[in-house]
C-alpha positions in Angstrom: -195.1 6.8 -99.7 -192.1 7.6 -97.1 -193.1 10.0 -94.2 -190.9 11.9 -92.4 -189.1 11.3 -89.3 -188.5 14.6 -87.1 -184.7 14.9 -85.4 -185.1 16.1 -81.6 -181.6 16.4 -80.3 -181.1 17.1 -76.8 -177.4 17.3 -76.5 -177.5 20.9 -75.2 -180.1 19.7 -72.3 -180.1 15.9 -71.6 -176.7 15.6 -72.4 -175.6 18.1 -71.0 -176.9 16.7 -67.4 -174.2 13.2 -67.7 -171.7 14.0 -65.1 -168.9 15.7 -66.0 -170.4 16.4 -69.6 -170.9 20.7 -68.8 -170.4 23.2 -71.6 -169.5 26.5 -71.4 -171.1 29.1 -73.7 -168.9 29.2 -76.4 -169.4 25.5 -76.2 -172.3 25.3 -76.2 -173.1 27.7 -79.7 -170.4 25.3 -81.3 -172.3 22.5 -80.7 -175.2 23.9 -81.6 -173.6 25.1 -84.9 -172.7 21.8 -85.8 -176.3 20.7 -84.9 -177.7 23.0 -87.6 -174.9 21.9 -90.4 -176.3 18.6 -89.6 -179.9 19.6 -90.2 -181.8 18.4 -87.1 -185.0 19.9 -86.9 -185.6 20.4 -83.4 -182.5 21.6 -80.9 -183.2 21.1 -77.3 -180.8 24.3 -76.1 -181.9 24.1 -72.2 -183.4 24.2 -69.3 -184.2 27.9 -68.9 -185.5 28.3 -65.3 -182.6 25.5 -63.5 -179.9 28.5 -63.9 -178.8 32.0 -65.4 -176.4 29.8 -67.5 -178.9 27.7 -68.9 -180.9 30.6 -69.5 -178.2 32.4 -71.3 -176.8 29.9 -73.6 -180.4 29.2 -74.5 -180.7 32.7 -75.4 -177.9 32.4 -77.6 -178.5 29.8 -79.6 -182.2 30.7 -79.9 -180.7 33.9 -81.5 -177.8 32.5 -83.1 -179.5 29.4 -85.1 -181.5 30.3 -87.8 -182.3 26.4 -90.0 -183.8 24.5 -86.5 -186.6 25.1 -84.3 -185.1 25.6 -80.9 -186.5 24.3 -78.0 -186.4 25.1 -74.1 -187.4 22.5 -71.7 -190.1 23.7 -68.6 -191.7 21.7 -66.1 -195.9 22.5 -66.0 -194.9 25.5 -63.2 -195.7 29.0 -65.1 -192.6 30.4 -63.8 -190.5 27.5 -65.8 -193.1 28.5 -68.9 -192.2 32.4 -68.5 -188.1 31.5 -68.1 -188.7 29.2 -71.2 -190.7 31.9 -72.8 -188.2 34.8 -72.4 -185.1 32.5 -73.5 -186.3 32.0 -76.7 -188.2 35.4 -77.3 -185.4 35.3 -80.9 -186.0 32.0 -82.3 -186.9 31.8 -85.7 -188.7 29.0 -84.6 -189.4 28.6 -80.8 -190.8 25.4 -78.9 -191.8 26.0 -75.5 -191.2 22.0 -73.7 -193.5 21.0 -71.1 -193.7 18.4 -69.0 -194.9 16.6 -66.0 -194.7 12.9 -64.2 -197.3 10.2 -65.4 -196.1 6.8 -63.7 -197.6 5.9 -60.6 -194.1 5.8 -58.5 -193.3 9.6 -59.8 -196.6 10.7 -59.0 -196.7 9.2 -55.4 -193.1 9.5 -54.0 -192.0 12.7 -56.5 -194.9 14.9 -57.3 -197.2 13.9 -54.2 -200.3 14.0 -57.1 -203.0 12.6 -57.4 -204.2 11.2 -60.7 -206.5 14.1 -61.2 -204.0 16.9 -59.7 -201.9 16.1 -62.9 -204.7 16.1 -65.2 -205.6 19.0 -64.2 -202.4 21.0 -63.9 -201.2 19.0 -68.0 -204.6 21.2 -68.9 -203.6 24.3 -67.4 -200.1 24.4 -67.6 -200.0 23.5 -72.0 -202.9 26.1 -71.8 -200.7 28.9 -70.6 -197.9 28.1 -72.3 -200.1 28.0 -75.6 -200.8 31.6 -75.5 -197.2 32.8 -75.3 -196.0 30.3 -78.1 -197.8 28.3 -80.6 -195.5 25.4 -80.9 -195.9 23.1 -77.5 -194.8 19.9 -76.9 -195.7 17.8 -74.0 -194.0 15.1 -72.5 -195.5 12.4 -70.1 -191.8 11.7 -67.9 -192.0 7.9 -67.0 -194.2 7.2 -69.6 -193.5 3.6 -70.3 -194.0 3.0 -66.9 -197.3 4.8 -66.5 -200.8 3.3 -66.7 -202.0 2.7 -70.8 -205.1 4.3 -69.9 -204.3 7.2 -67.8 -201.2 7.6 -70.7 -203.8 8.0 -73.1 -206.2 10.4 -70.6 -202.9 12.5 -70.3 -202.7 12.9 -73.8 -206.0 13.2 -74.7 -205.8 16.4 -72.5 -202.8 17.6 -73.8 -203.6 17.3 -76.9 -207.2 19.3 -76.5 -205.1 22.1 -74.4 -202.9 22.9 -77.2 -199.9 20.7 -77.5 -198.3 20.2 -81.1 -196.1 17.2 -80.1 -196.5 14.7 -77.7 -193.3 12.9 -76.5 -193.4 9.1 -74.7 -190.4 8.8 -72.8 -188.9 5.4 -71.6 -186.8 8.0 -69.2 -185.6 5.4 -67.1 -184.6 2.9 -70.2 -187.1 0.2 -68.2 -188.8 -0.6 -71.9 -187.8 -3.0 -74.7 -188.7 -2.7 -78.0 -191.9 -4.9 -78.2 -192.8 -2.7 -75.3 -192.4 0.5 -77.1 -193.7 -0.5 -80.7 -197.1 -1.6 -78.9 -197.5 1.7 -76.6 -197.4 3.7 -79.7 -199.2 1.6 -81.4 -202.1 1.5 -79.0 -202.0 5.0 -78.2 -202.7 5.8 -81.6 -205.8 3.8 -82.0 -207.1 4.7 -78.2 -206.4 8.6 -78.8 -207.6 9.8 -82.7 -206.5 12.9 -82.0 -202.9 12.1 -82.3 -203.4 11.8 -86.5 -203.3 15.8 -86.1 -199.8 16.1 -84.0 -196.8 14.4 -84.1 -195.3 11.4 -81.8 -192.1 11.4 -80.2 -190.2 9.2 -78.0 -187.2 9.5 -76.0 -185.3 6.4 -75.0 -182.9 6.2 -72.3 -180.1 3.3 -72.1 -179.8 1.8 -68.8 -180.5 -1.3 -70.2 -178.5 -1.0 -73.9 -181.7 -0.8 -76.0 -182.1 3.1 -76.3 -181.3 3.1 -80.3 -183.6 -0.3 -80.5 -186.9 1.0 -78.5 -186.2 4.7 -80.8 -186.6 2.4 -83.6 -189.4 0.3 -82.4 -191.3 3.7 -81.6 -190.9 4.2 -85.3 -192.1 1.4 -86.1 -194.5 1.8 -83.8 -195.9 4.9 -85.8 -193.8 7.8 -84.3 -192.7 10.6 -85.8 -190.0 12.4 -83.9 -187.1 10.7 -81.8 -185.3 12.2 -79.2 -181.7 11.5 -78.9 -178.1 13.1 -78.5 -174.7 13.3 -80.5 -173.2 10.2 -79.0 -175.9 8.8 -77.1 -174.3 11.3 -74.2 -177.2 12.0 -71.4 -177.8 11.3 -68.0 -177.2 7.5 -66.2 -176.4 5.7 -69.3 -177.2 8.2 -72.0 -179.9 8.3 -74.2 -180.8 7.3 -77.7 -177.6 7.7 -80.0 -178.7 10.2 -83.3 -176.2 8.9 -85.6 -177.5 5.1 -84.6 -180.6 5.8 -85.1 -180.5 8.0 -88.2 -178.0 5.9 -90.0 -180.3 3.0 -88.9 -182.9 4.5 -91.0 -181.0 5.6 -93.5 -179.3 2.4 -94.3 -182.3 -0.1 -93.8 -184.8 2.1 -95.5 -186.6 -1.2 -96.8 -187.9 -2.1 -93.4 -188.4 1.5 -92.0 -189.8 3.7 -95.1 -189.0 7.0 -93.5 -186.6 9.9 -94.2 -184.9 12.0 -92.0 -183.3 15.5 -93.8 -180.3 14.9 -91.8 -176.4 15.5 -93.7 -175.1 12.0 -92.4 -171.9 13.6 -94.1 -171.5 16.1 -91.3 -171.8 13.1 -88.3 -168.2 12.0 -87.9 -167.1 16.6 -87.3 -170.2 16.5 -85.5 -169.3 13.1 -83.2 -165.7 14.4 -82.6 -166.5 17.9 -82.1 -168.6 16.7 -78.8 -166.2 14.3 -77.6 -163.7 17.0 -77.8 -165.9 19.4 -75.9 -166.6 17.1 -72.9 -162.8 15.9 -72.6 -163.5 12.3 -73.8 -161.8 10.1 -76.4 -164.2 7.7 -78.5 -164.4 4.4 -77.7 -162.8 2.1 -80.7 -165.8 -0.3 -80.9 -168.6 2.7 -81.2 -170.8 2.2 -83.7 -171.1 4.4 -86.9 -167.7 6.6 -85.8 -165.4 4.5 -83.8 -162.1 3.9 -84.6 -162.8 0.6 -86.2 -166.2 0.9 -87.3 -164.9 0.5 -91.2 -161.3 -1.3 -89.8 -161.1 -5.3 -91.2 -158.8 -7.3 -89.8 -160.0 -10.7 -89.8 -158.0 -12.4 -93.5 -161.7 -12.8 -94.7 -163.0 -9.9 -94.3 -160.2 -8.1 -95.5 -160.4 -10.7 -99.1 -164.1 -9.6 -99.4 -163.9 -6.2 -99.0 -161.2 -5.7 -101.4 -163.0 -7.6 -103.5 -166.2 -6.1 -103.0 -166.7 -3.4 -100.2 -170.2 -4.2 -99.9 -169.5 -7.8 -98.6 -168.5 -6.8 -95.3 -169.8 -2.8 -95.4 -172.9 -1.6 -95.1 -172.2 1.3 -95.0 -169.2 3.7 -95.9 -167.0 6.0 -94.8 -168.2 8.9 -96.9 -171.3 8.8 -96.2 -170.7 9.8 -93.0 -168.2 12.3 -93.4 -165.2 10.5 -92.4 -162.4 12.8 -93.8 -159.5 11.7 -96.0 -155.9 11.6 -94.8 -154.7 13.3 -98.1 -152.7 16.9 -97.6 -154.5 19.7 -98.5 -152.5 22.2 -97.3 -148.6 22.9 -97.0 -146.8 25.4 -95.6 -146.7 27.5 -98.7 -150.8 27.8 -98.8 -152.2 31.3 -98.1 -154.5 32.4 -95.7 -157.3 32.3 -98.2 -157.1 28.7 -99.0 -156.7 27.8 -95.4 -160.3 29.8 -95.0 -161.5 27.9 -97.7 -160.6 24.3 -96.6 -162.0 25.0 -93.0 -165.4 26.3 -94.4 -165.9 23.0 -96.6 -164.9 21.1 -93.4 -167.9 23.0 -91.5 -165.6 25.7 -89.6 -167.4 29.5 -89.7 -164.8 31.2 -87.5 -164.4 34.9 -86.7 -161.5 37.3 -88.4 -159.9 37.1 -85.1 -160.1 33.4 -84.9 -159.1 32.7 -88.1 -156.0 35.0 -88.0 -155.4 32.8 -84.6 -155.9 29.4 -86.2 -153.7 30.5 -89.2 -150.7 31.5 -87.6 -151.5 27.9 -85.3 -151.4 26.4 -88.6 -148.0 28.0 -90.3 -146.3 27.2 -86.5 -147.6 22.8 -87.5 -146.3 23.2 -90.8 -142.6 23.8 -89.8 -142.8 20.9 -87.3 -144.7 18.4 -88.9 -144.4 17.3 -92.7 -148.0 16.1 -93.9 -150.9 18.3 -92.7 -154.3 16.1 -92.9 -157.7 16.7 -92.5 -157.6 15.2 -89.1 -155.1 17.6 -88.2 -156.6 20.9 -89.2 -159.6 19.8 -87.5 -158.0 18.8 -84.2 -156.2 22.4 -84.9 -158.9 24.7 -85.1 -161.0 22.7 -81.3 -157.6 23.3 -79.7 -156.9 26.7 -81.4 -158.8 30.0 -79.5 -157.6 33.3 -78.9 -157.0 33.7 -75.0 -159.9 35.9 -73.7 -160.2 38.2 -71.0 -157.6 38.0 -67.7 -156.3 34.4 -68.6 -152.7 32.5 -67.9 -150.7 31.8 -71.2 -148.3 28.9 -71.4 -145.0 30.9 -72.0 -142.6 28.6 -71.8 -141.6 25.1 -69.9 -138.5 23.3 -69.4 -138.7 18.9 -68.0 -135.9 17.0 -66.5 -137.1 13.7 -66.0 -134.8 9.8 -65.4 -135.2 6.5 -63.9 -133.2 7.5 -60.8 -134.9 10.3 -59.3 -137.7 12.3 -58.8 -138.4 14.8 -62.3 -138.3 18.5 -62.2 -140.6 20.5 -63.8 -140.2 24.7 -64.4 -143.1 26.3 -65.6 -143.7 30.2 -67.0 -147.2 31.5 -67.3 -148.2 34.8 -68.0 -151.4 37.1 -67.1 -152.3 40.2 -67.4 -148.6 41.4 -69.0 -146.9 39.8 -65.4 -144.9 36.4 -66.4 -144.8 34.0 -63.1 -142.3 30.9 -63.2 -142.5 28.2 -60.8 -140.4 25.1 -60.3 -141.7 21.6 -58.7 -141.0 17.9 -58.4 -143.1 15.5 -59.5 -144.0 11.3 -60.6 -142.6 12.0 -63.4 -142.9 15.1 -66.1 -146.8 15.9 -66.4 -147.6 15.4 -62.8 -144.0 17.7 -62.0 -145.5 20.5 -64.3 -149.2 20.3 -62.6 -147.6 21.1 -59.3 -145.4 24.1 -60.6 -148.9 25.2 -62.6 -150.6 25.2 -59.0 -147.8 26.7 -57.3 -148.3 29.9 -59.6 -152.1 29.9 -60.0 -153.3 28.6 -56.2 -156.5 26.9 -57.3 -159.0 26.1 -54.8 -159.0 22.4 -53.6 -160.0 20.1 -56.6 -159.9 16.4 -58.4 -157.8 15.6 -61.4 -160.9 13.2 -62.5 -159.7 12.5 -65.9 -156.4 12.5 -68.6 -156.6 11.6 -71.9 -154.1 11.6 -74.9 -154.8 10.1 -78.2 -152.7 10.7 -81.7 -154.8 13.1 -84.4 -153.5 11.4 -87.3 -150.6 8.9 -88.3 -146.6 9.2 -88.3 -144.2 9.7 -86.1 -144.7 13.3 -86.6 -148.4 12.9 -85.2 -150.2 15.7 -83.3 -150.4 14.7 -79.5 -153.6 15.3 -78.1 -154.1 15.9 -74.6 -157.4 16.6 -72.6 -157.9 16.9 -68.7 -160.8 17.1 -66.8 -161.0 18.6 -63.1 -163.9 18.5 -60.9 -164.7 21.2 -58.1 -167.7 22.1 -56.0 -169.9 19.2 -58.8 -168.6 20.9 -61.3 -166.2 19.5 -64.1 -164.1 21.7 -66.2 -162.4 20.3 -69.3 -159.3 21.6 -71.3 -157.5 20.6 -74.5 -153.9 20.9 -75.5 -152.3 19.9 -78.7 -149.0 19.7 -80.0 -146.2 17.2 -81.7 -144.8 17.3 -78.5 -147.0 15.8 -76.0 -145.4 17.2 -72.4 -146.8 20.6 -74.2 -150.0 19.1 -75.4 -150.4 18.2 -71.7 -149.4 21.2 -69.8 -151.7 23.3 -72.4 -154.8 21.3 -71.2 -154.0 21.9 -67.9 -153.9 25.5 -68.3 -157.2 25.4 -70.1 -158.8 23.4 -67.8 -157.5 25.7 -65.1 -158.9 28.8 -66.3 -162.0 27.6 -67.0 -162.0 27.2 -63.0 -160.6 30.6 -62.2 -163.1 32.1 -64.6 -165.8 29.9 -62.7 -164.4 31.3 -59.2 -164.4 34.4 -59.8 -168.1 34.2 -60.9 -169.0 33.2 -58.0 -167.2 35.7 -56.0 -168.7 38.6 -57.8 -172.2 36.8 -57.1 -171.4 36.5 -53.6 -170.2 40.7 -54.0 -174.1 41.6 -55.6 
């Protein structure tokens, strides 16, 4: 009989930590939305007590999520318990996450414990946090490179104190996948009590085997794996969900467990946090890159015609790869338009649908065939500006081989339209400068520009996303638009009000 396999994501928390992978709040509640279309069972939202932010997007989601548990991470400190505690006082379903260092290296050089010290402080830290919540998990950080028999003394105590689920991380991808099947294997059999709770793991990739040791912990005989939407996470990111799941799902003779994950909602799911962070997918990524279902080779392309199966195992459907057919035209009504974006997974506001409909009318007079792809790349790009915020008004580009380009720029905030002229390299970099001629930002690093085409046609959606890093933080903006000079300089103004909204934060911190 198939058992069950529990979906931790962590995309809020661990993933969340990869440099120059930060969400706002907003971001953060889509992502978390798409999370629960996907049916993952457990949603990692934060770390409560590391900052007010954290706290507060926690918070949200906790309150906003209503189909997952949702988790808060807390190191065994009862001030971490309390913040985690607070955070998720509106979860349907809360998990308070606790954990503490195992390995001999962490304990020595990081927690300066002894043995028993973290014994002890597993027992009275799961302890505490069981009487404010009843679901507890523990994790043993380090894990697979911790001592078999103090592992299993660890969980032995956590287990007794009140923990639910016990997680095994490889945290700093160190294990292979013999490795992993035998721990859980052996833990199992040295500790009874686990038959009552359930197993995780949570693989890290520093050495490319984070979706193989997830699977050998199945194997293995555990029954939660803790991954991330994209494998995003800190160093080299951690165990990829839609590798793993589609894994299970497509060689269910070798692993005879079911997750009650949509894999239809994976590819909106995969794009939407690409999108978010500012990063385009890489071709060759498994399950949703570019050519994950592309044949060229004259063979493969014979075989698959003749039978898909030959050279597919697995297809685009089934992972929610949309079709390029048009839906919609410029003739389709405001209803319709709702319609399509709710079967595509898009709950938006009244005032954000009104916003991405008149987006939508203003594409259909410039470009002929309207696609899935489109509408999707549409409604990420498409947000009513908020609060005290520059608008792109209007932009004019001289630009030849002979001399330097020239670049005028008109933004508007706050009723007051500013226009600024500049030279540049050419015409993006001659419009950054007029955009930081008007707007005076505070002394940053273009880290990062990406464009990529939405769809097909010489007609194609530009997409544009920059990413800007300031005081070790990154801030990420999108742009779209037929016309990619405008797709850029949209980004740019994204990006840079995400740092005068960050600036001004801290200004009214430093007031208080």
């Amino acid at each position: 009989m198939k058992s069950q396999v529990k979906i931790f994501d962590t995309t809020l928390r661990d993933g969340e930590q990869s440099p120059g992978c930060s969400m706002n709040l907003k971001e953060k509640i889509e992502i978390a939305h798409r999370l629960e279309l996907l049916k993952v069972d457990i949603i990692e939202a934060g770390f409560a007590i590391s900052s007010p932010g954290d706290f507060q997007a926690i918070a949200a989601v906790a309150e906003t999520v209503k189909d997952c548990t949702v988790a808060s991470l807390a190191r065994c400190a009862e001030k971490d318990i309390d913040a985690a505690y607070k955070a998720l006082k509106k979860a349907e379903d809360p998990r308070i996450h606790v954990f503490i260092a195992t390995s001999p290296i962490h304990m020595k050089h990081k927690l300066k414990m002894t043995p028993e010290q973290v014994l002890e402080r597993t027992a009275d830290m799961v302890k505490y946090a069981k009487k404010l919540c009843s679901n507890i998990e523990f994790s043993a950080e380090d894990a697979m490179r911790s001592e078999p028999e103090f592992l299993a003394q660890v969980v032995r105590v956590a287990i007794a104190s009140g923990a639910t689920v016990v997680n095994i991380p490889d945290t700093v991808g160190y294990s292979t996948p013999h490795e992993m099947r035998y721990a859980i294997e052996q833990l199992k059999k040295s500790v009874p009590e686990c038959e009552g709770i359930d197993l995780s793991v949570h693989c890290h990739n520093d050495l490319g085997m984070a979706t193989a040791n997830t699977l050998a912990g199945i194997l293995g005989g555990a029954r939660q794996i803790e991954c991330t939407i994209n494998g995003i996470g800190e160093r080299a990111g951690n165990a990829p969900m839609e590798e793993v799941v589609m894994a299970l799902h497509t060689r269910q003779n070798v692993f005879n467990v079911f997750t009650r994950v949509d894999t239809t909602q994976i590819y909106a799911a995969s794009k939407t946090v690409y999108s978010i962070i500012g990063r385009t997918m890489p071709f060759n990524k498994p399950i949703v890159g570019a050519n994950a279902f592309a044949h060229e080779a004259g063979i493969h392309q014979h075989g698959v015609m003749a039978e898909r199966s030959t050279y597919e195992i697995m297809t685009p459907e089934s992972i929610g790869i949309p079709s390029n057919q048009m839906v919609l035209g410029k003739h389709s009504g405001r209803h319709a338009f709702k319609d399509k974006l709710q079967e595509m997974g898009f709950i938006l506001s009244n005032e954000e649908l009104d916003f991405c409909f008149n987006s939508f009318k203003e594409l259909c007079d410039k470009k002929k065939d309207i696609t899935d792809r489109d509408l999707e790349a549409l409604v990420r790009n498409s947000a009513p500006e908020t609060g005290s915020q520059y608008i792109l008004v209007g932009f004019s580009v001289h630009t030849s081989d002979s001399a330097a380009t020239t670049a005028v720029v008109s933004l508007e905030k706050d009723g007051v339209i500013q226009e600024e002229v500049a030279l540049g390299n050419g015409p993006v970099d001659a419009a950054y400068r007029a955009i930081d001629k008007i707007i005076c930002p505070p002394p940053y690093v273009l880290e990062n520009y990406a464009i990529q085409s939405v769809s097909e046609g010489e007609d194609s959606l530009g997409e544009v996303m920059t990413t800007i890093k300031y005081d070790d933080h990154m801030f990420t903006g999108r742009g779209l638009s037929t016309n990619v000079i405008e797709a850029s300089i949209m980004a740019y103004v994204h990006t840079q009000n995400k740092l005068v909204e960050y600036c001004s934060l801290i200004q009214e911190d430093i007031a208080k």
